[in-house]
C-alpha positions in Angstrom: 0.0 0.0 0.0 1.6 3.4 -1.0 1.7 6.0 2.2 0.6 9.7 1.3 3.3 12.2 1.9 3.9 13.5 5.0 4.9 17.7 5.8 6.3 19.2 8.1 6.7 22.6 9.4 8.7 25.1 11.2 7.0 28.4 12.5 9.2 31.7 13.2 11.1 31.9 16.2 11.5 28.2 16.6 13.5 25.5 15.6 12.0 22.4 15.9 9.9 21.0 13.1 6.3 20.0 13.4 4.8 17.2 11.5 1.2 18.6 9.8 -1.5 16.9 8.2 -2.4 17.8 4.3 -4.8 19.8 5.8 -3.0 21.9 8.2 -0.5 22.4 5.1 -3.6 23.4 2.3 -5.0 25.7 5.0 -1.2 27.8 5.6 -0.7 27.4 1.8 -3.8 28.9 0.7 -4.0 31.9 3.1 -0.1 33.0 1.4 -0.8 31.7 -2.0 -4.2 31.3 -3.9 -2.9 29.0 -6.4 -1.4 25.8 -3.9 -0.4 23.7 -6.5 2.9 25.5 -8.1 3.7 25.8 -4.0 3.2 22.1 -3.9 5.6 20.9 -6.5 7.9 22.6 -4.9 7.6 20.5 -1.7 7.5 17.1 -3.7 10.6 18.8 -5.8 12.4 18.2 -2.2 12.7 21.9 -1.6 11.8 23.9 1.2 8.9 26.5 0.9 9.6 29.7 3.1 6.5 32.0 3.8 6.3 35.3 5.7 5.3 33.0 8.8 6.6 29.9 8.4 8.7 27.0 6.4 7.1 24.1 4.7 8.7 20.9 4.0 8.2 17.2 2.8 9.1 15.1 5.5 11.4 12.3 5.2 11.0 9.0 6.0 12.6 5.5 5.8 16.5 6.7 5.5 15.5 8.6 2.5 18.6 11.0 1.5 17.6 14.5 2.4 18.6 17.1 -0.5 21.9 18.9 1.0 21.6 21.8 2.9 21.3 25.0 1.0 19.6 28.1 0.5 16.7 25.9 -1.0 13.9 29.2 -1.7 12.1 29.2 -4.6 13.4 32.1 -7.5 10.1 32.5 -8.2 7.0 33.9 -7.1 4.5 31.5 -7.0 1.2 33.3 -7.2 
């Protein structure tokens, strides 16, 4: 049985990542961007998705190689 993706997220001011459901991640999406599905590819691109409040990631599981650490924001606005 194939598992639906999992995201996480890390609010301002803290460091700890927070697993969300697909829900909690739609509802923060849609309030910063109308259109959620560019924003989305990002995610399953492996990239992190920064916001004015907050950053969104895929979370990995099963020893799955995380992308290397680097400035990962997207060069374009996503509207």
């Amino acid at each position: 049985m194939r598992q639906m993706p999992r995201y996480e997220v890390r609010y301002d001011g803290h460091d700890e990542w927070k697993e969300i459901s697909e829900l909690e991640l739609m509802d923060g999406l849609y309030k910063v961007y109308h259109r959620v599905t560019p924003a989305i590819k990002v995610l399953l691109n492996g990239r992190e998705l920064h916001t004015p409040h907050a950053v969104y990631r895929l979370k990995w599981q099963f020893g799955c190689p995380r992308p290397p650490e680097v400035d990962q924001r997207c060069d374009y606005p996503i509207q």
